[in-house]
N, C-alpha and C positions, 0 to 999 in steps of 0.2 A: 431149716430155720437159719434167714441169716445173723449170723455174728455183729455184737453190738461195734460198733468202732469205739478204738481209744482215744477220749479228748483232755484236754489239758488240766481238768479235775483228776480224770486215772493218773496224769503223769508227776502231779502236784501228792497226790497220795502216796504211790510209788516212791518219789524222792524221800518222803518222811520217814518212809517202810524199810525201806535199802539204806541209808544215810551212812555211811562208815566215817563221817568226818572228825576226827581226833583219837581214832581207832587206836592209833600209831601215834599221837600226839601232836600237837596244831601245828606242827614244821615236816611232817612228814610230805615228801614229794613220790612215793612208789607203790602207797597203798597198798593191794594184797598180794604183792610180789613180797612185800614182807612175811607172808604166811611161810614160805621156803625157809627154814633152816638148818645150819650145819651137818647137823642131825641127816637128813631128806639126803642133801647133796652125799656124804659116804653109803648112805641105802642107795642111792640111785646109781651108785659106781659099781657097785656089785650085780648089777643087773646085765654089766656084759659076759657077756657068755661065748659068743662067735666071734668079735671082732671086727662085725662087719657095720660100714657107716653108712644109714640112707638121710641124703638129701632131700629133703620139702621145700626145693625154694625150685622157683622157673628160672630159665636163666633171664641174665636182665641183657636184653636186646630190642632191635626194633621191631618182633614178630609178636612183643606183648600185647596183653590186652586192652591197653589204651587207645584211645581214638575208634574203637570200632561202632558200627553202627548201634546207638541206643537213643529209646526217645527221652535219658533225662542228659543233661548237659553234662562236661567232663570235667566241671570247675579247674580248667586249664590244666587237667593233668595227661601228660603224654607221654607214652616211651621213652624209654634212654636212647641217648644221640651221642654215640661212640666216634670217636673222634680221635685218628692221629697226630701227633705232632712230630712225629721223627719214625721211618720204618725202614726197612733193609734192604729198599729199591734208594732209598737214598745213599744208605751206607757202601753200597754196591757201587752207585756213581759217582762215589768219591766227596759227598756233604758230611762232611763233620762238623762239628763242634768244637769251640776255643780250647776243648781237653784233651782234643783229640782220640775220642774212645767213638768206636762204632755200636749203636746202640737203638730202642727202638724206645720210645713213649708215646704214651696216650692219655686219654682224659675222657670224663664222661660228663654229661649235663644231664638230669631228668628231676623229675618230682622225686621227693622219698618214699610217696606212699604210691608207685606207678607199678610196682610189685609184689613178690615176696614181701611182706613188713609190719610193722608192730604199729598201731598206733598207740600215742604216750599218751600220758594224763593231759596235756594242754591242748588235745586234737580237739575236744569237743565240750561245749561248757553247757549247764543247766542255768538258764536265764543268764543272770552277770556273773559267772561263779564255774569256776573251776575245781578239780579236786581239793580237796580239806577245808574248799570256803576262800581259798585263794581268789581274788579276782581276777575278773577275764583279762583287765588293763594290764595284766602281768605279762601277757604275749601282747609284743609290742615288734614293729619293725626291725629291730635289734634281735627277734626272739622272744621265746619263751624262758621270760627271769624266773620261774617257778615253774617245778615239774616240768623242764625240759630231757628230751631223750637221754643224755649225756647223765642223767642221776640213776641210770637203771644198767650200767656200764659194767656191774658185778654182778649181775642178777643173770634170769633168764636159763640158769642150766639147774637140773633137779629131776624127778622123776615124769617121763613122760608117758602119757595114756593116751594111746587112738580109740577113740569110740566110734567104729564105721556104721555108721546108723542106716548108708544102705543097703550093704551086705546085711545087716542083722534083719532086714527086714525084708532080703530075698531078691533086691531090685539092683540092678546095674547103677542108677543114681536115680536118687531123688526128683519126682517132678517139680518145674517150679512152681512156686507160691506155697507149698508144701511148710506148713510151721512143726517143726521142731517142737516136741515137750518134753518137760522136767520124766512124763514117763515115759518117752522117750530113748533117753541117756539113759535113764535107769535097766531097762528092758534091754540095751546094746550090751551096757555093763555085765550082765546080769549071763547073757548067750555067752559072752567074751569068758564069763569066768573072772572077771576080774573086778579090785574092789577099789574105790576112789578111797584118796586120802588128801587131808591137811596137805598143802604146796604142791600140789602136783598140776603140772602144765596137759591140757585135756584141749586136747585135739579131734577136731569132730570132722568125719567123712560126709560132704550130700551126693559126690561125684561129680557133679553141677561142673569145674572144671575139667574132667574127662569126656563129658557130653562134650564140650564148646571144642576140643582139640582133636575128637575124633569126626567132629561134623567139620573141622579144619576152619572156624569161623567163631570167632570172640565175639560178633553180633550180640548184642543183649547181654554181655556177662556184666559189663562193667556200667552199675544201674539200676538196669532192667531186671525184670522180674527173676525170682531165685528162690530155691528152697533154705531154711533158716530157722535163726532163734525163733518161737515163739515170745512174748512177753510173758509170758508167766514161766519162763525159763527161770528170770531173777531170784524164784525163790530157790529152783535147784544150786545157783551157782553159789546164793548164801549159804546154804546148806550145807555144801561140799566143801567148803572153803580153799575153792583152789588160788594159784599163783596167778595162771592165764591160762585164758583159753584162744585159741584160734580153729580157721577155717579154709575152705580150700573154695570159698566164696566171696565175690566184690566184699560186700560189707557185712558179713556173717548173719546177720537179722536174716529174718524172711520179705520177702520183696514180691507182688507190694506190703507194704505196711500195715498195720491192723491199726491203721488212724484214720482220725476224719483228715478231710486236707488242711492244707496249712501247715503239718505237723509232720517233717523227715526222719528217719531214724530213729525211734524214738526208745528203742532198747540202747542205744548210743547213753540216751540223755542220761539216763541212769546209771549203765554200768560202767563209764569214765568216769565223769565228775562227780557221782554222787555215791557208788560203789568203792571207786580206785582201783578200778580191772584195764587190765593194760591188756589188748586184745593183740591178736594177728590174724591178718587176710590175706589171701590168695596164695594159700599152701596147696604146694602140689605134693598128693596124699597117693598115688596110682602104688607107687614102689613099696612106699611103707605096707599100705594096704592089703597088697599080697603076699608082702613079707609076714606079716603077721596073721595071715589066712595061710599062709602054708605051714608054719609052726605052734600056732596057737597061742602064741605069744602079744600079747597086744601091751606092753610095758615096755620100759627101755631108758635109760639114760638120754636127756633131752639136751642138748645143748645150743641154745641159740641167740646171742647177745645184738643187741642192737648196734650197728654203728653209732658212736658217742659225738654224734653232733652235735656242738652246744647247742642250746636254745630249741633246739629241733623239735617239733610236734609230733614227729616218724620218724622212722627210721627201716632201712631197707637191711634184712637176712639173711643169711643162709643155716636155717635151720637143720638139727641133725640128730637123728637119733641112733643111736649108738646100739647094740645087743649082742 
């Protein structure tokens, strides 16, 4: 039997169902990253144990996932383009500087969301309207005057949870188009041993970026079809009430969409503007993964702040879990 699609009455209901707007109070700009408190953050320090730090970010270079072949368009997002301005073939043939110091700099241009990275509450709006009811006119050329990246600049570190949904389910990674459910998570949780709480940042495995780096070809990641949130996730993330959650896929949903057409991302629509869930995509989870399949440890001090660019809609990470 096929599955009904979702049309803009489900997503009109949904926004009513989710709605967190004034949760935090009508000036609130970080929504359920507010759920993390003081509290969380000294539990979650005590969770190191080995002192060993894993990385979840890809490095940011031109071998990213941008630009590769997909059949939906890249809305102009490309690789970083790493770029010298002074390096040691210079200093070697004698070009310095009015300072006279021999020395090497660089610089980088890319998109913020071309990576590892969070997107903020201004990324994505529910018709004219952004998180707490803000209006969209609020990102403007200048940026994002409301809920830009730069307000979530003490945030982001607290107890971390990998739920590898496809280890727990016996598969090397997820097929795409594969949706995610609330029993799902629960069932990962549940193998892992381990119990969700209030603020805590939940990081979910599909693999989906380990397929694309061992077939040595980003083809289709960034877009193109994926395993992902289902929509009926929303109620588990109410549920849980965590801080964030991220992914080690393009746009964490399941791809394609469980919409009619006309209608993108539509777990987006929800869980930014209407939730106040500040997500992250394209964590790379291979290291964590195993770390915690070899100790049985799927918990860990989470720390991973956004670059504070004003006004910025994203922002790019180096995510890190600590145990």
């Amino acid at each position: 039997m096929t599955q009904r699609k979702l049309n803009r009455d489900d997503l009109r209901a949904a926004a009513e169902k989710y709605k967190n707007w004034g949760k935090w109070g009508p000036k609130d700009e970080i929504g359920t990253l507010n759920f993390t408190q003081a509290e969380d953050i000294v539990a979650a320090a005590r969770l190191v144990r080995k002192g060993k730090v894993i990385s979840l970010a890809l490095n940011f270079d031109h071998t990213g996932p941008q630009g590769a072949k997909s059949k939906y368009p890249s809305m102009g997002r490309t690789n970083p383009i790493h770029t010298m301005l002074r390096t040691g073939t210079d200093a070697y043939s004698g070009v310095l500087d009015h300072r006279g110091i021999r020395a090497a700099d660089d610089m980088v241009t890319m998109p913020l969301q071309c990576g590892t990275q969070w997107d903020g509450l201004g990324h994505v709006f529910y018709e004219n309207y952004m998180w707490n009811g803000y209006d969209c006119r609020e990102v403007t050329s200048a940026g994002a005057q409301k809920c830009g990246i730069e307000k979530t600049k003490n945030k982001m570190v607290g107890r971390g949870v990998l739920l590898d949904v496809a280890r727990a389910k016996g598969k090397k990674w997820l097929d795409d188009g594969y949706a995610i459910t609330g029993a799902d998570l629960d069932e990962t949780a549940r193998k892992q041993k381990v119990e969700l709480r209030r603020g805590d940042y939940i990081i979910v495995r599909t693999g989906q970026m380990e397929a694309k780096l061992e077939a040595g070809s980003w083809d289709g990641y960034p877009g193109g079809d994926a395993p992902g949130f289902s929509f009926e996730t929303l109620d588990w993330i109410k549920r849980t009430e965590l801080a964030a959650l991220a992914s080690d896929t393009w746009g964490c949903e399941v791809r394609p969409n469980e919409t009619e057409a006309g209608i993108n991302q539509p777990w987006h629509w929800i869980t930014i503007p209407i939730m106040g869930m500040t997500m992250g995509e394209i964590f790379y989870l291979k290291d964590l993964a195993d770390d915690c399949a070899a100790d049985g440890v799927y918990e860990f001090m989470f720390v991973a702040p956004a670059i504070p660019i004003t006004g910025a809609v994203g922002s790019p990470t180096n995510p890190l879990a600590i145990k």
